[in-house]
C-alpha positions in Angstrom: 82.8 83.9 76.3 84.4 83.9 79.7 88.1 83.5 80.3 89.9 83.6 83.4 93.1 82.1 82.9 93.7 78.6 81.5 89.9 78.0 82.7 86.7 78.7 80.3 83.3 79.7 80.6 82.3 75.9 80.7 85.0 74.4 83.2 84.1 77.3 86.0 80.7 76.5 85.4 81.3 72.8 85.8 83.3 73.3 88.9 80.4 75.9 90.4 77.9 72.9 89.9 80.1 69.9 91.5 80.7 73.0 94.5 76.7 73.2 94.7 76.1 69.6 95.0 78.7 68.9 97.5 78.3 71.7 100.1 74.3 72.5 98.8 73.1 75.8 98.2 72.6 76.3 102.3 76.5 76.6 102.5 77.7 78.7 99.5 76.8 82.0 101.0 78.5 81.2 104.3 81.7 80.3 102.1 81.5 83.3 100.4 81.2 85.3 103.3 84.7 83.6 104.4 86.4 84.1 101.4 85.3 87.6 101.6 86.8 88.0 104.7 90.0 85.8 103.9 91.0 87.8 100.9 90.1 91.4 102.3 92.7 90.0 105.7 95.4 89.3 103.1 95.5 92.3 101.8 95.4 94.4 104.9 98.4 92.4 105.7 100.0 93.1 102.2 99.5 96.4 102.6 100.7 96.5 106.4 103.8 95.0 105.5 104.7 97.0 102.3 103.6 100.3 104.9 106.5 98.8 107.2 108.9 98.1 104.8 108.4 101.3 103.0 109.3 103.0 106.9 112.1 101.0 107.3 113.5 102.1 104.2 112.8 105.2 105.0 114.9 105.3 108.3 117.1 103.7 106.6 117.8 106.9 104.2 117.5 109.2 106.6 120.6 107.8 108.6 122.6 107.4 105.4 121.9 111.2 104.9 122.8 112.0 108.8 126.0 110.0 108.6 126.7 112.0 105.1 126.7 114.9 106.0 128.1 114.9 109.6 131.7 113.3 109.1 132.3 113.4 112.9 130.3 110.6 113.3 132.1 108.7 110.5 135.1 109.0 112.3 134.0 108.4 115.6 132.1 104.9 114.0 135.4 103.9 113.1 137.4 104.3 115.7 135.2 102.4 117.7 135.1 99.6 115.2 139.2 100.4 115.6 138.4 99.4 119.3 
């Protein structure tokens, strides 16, 4: 038997009949097609974003590493936040 989630074999088959009769059988692949396309968009996005974020924090380590290691510039950073 299927199971996705709180929904059974029966109630996606239901809901895949009541989908047929409104939009007819003309329509399903064209919604299909667009779903398709919707979810693969999402998760270029997804991964886009986690590809930035991932470079940001990136940057963000290697300047924590700079400023360890060269104590000059931790002193000059604070004497202009002296200023």
């Amino acid at each position: 038997m299927l199971f996705i989630g709180p929904l059974g074999g029966w109630e996606i088959i239901i809901i895949f009949v009541i989908v047929l009769i409104i939009f007819g059988p003309s329509k399903l692949p064209q919604m299909g097609q667009s779903l398709g396309k919707a979810i693969k968009e999402f998760k270029k996005a997804g991964k886009e974003l986690r590809s930035e974020v991932s470079d940001l924090d990136d940057d963000e380590k290697e300047e924590r590493k700079k400023s360890a290691n060269n104590p000059e510039s931790q002193k000059d950073s604070e004497v202009k936040k002296g200023s």
